[in-house]
Each structure stands twice: as C-alpha cells, then as structure tokens.
MILUM-480548 format. One record per residue (C-alpha): x, y, z; residue in three letters. Coordinates in steps of 0.5 Angstrom, whole numbers, padded with zeros to 4 digits, always signed. Layout:
N
XYZALA/...
END
This chain:
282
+0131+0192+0165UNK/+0129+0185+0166UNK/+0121+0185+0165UNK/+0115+0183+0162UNK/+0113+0188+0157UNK/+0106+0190+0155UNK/+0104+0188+0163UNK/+0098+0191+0163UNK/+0095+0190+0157UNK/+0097+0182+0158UNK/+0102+0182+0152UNK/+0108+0179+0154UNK/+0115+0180+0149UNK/+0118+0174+0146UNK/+0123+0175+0150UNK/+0120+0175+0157UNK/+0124+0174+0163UNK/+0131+0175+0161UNK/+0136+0176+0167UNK/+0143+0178+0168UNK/+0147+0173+0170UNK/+0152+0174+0175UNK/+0158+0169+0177UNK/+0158+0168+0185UNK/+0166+0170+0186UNK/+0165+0172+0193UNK/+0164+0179+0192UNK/+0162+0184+0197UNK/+0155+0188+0197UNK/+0159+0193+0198UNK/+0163+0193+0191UNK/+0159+0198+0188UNK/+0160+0203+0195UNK/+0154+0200+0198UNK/+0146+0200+0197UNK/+0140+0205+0196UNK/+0132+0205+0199UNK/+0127+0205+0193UNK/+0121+0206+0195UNK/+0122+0204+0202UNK/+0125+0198+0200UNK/+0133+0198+0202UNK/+0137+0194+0197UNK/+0144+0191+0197UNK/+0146+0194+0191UNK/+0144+0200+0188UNK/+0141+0201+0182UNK/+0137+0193+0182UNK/+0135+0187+0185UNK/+0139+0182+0186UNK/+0136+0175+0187UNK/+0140+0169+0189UNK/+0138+0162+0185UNK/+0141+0155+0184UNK/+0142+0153+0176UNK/+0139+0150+0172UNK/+0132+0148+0175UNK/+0128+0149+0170UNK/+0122+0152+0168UNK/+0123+0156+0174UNK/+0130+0158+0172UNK/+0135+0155+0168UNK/+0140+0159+0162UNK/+0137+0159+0155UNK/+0141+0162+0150UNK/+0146+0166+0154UNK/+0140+0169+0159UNK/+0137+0166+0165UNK/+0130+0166+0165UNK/+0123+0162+0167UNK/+0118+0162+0172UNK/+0121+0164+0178UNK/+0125+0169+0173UNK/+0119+0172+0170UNK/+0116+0173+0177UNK/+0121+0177+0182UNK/+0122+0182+0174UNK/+0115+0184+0176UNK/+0118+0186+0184UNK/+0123+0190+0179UNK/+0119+0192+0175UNK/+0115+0196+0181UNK/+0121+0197+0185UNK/+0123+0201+0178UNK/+0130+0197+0178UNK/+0133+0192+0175UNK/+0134+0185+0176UNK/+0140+0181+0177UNK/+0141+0174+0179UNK/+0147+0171+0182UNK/+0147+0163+0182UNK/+0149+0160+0189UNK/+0149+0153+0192UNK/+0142+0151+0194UNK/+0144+0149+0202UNK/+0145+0156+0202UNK/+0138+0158+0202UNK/+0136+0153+0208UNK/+0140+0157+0213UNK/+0139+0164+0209UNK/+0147+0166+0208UNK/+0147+0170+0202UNK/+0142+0174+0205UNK/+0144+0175+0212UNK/+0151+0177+0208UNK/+0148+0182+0204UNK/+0150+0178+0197UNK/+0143+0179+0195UNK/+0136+0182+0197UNK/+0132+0175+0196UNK/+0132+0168+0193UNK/+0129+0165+0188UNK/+0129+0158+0187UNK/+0123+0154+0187UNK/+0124+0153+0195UNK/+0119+0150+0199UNK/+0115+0154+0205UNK/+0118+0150+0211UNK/+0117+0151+0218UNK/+0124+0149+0219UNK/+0126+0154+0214UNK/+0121+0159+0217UNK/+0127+0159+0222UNK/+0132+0162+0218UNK/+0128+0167+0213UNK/+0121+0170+0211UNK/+0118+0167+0206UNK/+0113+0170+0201UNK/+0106+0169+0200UNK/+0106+0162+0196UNK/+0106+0163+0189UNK/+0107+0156+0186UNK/+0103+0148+0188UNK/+0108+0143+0187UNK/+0108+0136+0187UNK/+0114+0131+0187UNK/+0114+0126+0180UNK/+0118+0120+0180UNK/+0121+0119+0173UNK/+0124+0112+0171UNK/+0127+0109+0164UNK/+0122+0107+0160UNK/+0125+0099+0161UNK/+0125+0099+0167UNK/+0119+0097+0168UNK/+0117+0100+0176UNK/+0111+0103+0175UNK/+0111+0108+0183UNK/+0116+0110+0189UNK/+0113+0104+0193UNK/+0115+0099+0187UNK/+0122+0103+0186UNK/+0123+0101+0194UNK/+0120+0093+0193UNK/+0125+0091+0188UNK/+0131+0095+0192UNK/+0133+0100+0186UNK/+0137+0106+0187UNK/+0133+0113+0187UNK/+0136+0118+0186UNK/+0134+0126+0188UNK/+0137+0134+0188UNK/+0141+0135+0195UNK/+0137+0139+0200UNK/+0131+0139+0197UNK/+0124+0137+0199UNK/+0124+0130+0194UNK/+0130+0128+0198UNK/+0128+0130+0204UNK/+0121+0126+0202UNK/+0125+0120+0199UNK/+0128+0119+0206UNK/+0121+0119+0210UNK/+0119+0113+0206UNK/+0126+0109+0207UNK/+0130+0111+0202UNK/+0137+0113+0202UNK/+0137+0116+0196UNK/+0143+0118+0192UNK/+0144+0125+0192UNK/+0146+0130+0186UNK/+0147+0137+0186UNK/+0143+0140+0181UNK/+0137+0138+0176UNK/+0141+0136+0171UNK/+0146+0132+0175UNK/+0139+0127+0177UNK/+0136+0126+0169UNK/+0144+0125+0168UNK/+0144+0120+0173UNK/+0138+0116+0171UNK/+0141+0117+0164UNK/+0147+0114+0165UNK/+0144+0108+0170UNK/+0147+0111+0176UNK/+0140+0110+0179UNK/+0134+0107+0176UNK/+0129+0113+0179UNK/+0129+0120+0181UNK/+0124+0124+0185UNK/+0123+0130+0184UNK/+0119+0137+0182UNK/+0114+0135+0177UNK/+0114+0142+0174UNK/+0121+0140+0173UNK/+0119+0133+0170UNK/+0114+0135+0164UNK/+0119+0140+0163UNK/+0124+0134+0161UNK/+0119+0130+0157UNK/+0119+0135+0153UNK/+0125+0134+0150UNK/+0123+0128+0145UNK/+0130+0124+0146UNK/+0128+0124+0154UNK/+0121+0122+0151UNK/+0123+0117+0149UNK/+0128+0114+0154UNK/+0124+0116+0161UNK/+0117+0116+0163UNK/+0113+0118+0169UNK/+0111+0112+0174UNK/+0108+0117+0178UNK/+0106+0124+0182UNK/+0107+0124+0189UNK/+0102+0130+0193UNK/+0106+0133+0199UNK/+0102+0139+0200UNK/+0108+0144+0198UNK/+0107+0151+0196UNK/+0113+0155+0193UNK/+0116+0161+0196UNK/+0121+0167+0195UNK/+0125+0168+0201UNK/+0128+0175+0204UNK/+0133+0176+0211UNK/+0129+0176+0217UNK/+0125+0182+0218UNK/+0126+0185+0211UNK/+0118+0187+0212UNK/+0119+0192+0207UNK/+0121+0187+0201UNK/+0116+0181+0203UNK/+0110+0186+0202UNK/+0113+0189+0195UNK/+0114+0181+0193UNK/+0107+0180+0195UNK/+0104+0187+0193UNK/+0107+0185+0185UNK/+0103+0178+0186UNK/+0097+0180+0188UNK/+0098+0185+0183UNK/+0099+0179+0177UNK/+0094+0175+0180UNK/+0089+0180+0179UNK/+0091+0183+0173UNK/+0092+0176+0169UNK/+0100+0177+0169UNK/+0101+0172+0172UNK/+0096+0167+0168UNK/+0100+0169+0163UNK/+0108+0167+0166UNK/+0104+0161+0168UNK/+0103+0159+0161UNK/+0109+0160+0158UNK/+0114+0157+0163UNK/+0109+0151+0166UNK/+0103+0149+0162UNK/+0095+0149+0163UNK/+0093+0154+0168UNK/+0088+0152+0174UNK/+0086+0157+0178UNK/+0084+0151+0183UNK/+0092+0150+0183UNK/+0096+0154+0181UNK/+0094+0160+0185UNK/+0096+0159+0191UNK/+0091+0163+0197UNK/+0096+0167+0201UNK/+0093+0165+0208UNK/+0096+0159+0206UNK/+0103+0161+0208UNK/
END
C-alpha cells in the first residue's frame, strides 16, 4: 500500500509517497466488474483509489526512479490510508480537470495536480479544503538580463507558461500572449532551448528546478508574483462523502504534525502562517 509509515509517530520511510502508475489507455471503470462502498465512500475501482494527476509536475507529482511520488502524492496516501486501500494514479491531460471529465466518467475517485481552487472551476467540481498557499514565480536566463514580469513585457520578450494554468491565465490578464506548453518540463525545456526568454509558473515548481545545480547555474528567478491562490483536490459534483474523507485526512495530518513533515520533504521550510491553509478559506 502507497502510504507513509510510521504516521502516527511522525516518522516518515525513506520511500514515502510511492504510487502506482497507470497509463491512461481508455479503460472503463468497469474493467475490474465495478467499484465498492468503503466506509461510506463509493469507489470506482474496488480495492483503491484512483487519483487522476498530470505528470511531471514536481515536487507535487512527478516520476522519481520508476514510482510517482510528491507532495500531493503523499497527501491523498493519507485518504487511502483511512479509507484502508490502496492509491493508484492515472495521468491525464491537464484541460481535463477544468471541466472534471475523468471524474464525471468514472475513470478516477479524485484529482491531484496542483490545481487551483476557482470559482469558474467550482462549476464543474467540488474542491477539498485547500491544502497548499501558491505563488506564481517568473524564472529567466541568467543572461538575459530581466529582473520582473513587467520588465519581461517592457523589452517585448517571449513569456512562456503551462496550457490551462492559473500562470498563464495570470500572463494573459497583464498582457501576455504567452507561449503555451503542455507540461512543466516542456516550459524549463523551452526557456532552455531559447523558445522564450521567461516562464511564469508554480514557485514550488521553480525551487524545485534550482535545485539542480546545471538549472542553478543557467536560470535565476527575477520575481514571485502573489496571486492569492491556494490548492485543492477535487471530486465529481456532489461526492460529499470523499471531500469529508479528504478533509478528515487533512485535519488529522495537520494536528498530528504529518503533514508538517510531507511539507518538509517535498517543499522546504514549514511556515504555518503560510503553509497551512485555513479551511474557511475555500
């Protein structure tokens, strides 16, 4: 089972937040003759829970010798942790938990991918309590010589961001048509290969990328923007019964200092003032 040991005692394995991976192939939810009601949560799969994400998106999921792990990872291991089943992933196009289409078919019990709680997306799906305070970050080469998004839009240069995100979505209310790319890789891959000069993007998403000393080396961050935006899992309309599961598993984390300790290994620093997003804040 995909969990974190030792969650009571605060201990986490050195292999915490391990997924299965499943390719999206098109499969039914019906493959395995249908789901099960565990603890008054029906499941489209029996036996686990499935979690739709968008890979790579690290640290909140990305594939890390052979297993899908991260933050977000390591959260929704906690819900099948209570639920007493297993997670399995699936990775899905991002556009897709926009309009809630793989939840509203039945391919998967909830998303996990660093999603943003929106009023337009409230429409389509019933977030979580947030779980996650998120900036944008506005990455540039270290030649390039722009130091914020304005100076970016000042000197006419090419802003790349993630199709479908909030940083994009945030690029174009300043007046950017930016380029759009359809993971986190491609976006460093096209400020690495001179596509565009900058990239707004998940801040998260940036340290995680500086870590690597040749990204180090090359990029430097020119800027954080503050947009208010908190993170939320997300269900089919109406799955009352696994939102209070999600947020039971939250709460629980919270108070028993789990999920300090996810944040710590799959994000940095723990500031409660920051990290801890108030549940009335959804």
């Amino acid at each position: 089972m995909t969990t974190v040991l030792g969650r009571r005692g605060r201990v986490l394995a050195a292999a915490t937040a391990t997924a299965g991976l499943l390719l999206l192939t098109g499969c039914s939810s019906g493959d395995d003759g249908g789901g099960t009601t565990v603890k008054g949560v029906t499941l489209v799969k029996g036996g686990q829970l499935t979690t739709c994400t968008h890979l790579p998106y690290p640290p909140f999921q990305s594939e890390i010798d052979g297993k899908v792990q991260g933050f977000d990872v390591s959260l929704i291991d906690l819900v099948a942790e209570e639920l007493g089943v297993e997670q399995q992933i699936l990775d899905t196009p991002f556009e897709n938990f926009k309009t809630g289409a793989f939840l509203n078919s039945g391919e998967c019990d909830l998303a996990a991918a660093g999603m943003t709680i929106t009023d337009e997306r409230k429409k389509n799906v019933d977030f979580s309590d947030p779980y996650f305070d998120a900036t944008q970050a506005v990455l540039v080469d270290k030649d390039s010589g722009l130091t914020s998004l304005a100076d970016v839009k000042a000197k006419n240069k090419k802003l790349g961001a993630q199709a479908q995100t909030t940083g994009e979505d945030h690029a174009k209310d300043q007046g950017f048509d930016p380029v759009s790319f359809e993971s986190s890789d491609a976006v460093l891959n096209g400020l690495r290969t001179g596509q565009v000069q900058a990239v707004v993007i998940d801040y998260p998403v940036v340290q995680g990328w500086l870590k690597d000393k040749a990204n180090a080396d090359a990029f430097r961050l020119a800027g954080q923007v503050e947009t208010g935006e908190r993170y939320g899992f997300t269900v089919k309309k109406g799955n009352t019964a696994l939102v209070d599961a999600i947020n039971k598993a939250l709460t629980d984390a919270r108070a028993d200092g789990t999920y300090q300790e996810i944040y710590e290994k799959w994000i940095g620093p723990y500031d409660e003032s920051g990290a801890s997003a108030s549940p009335s804040a959804s």
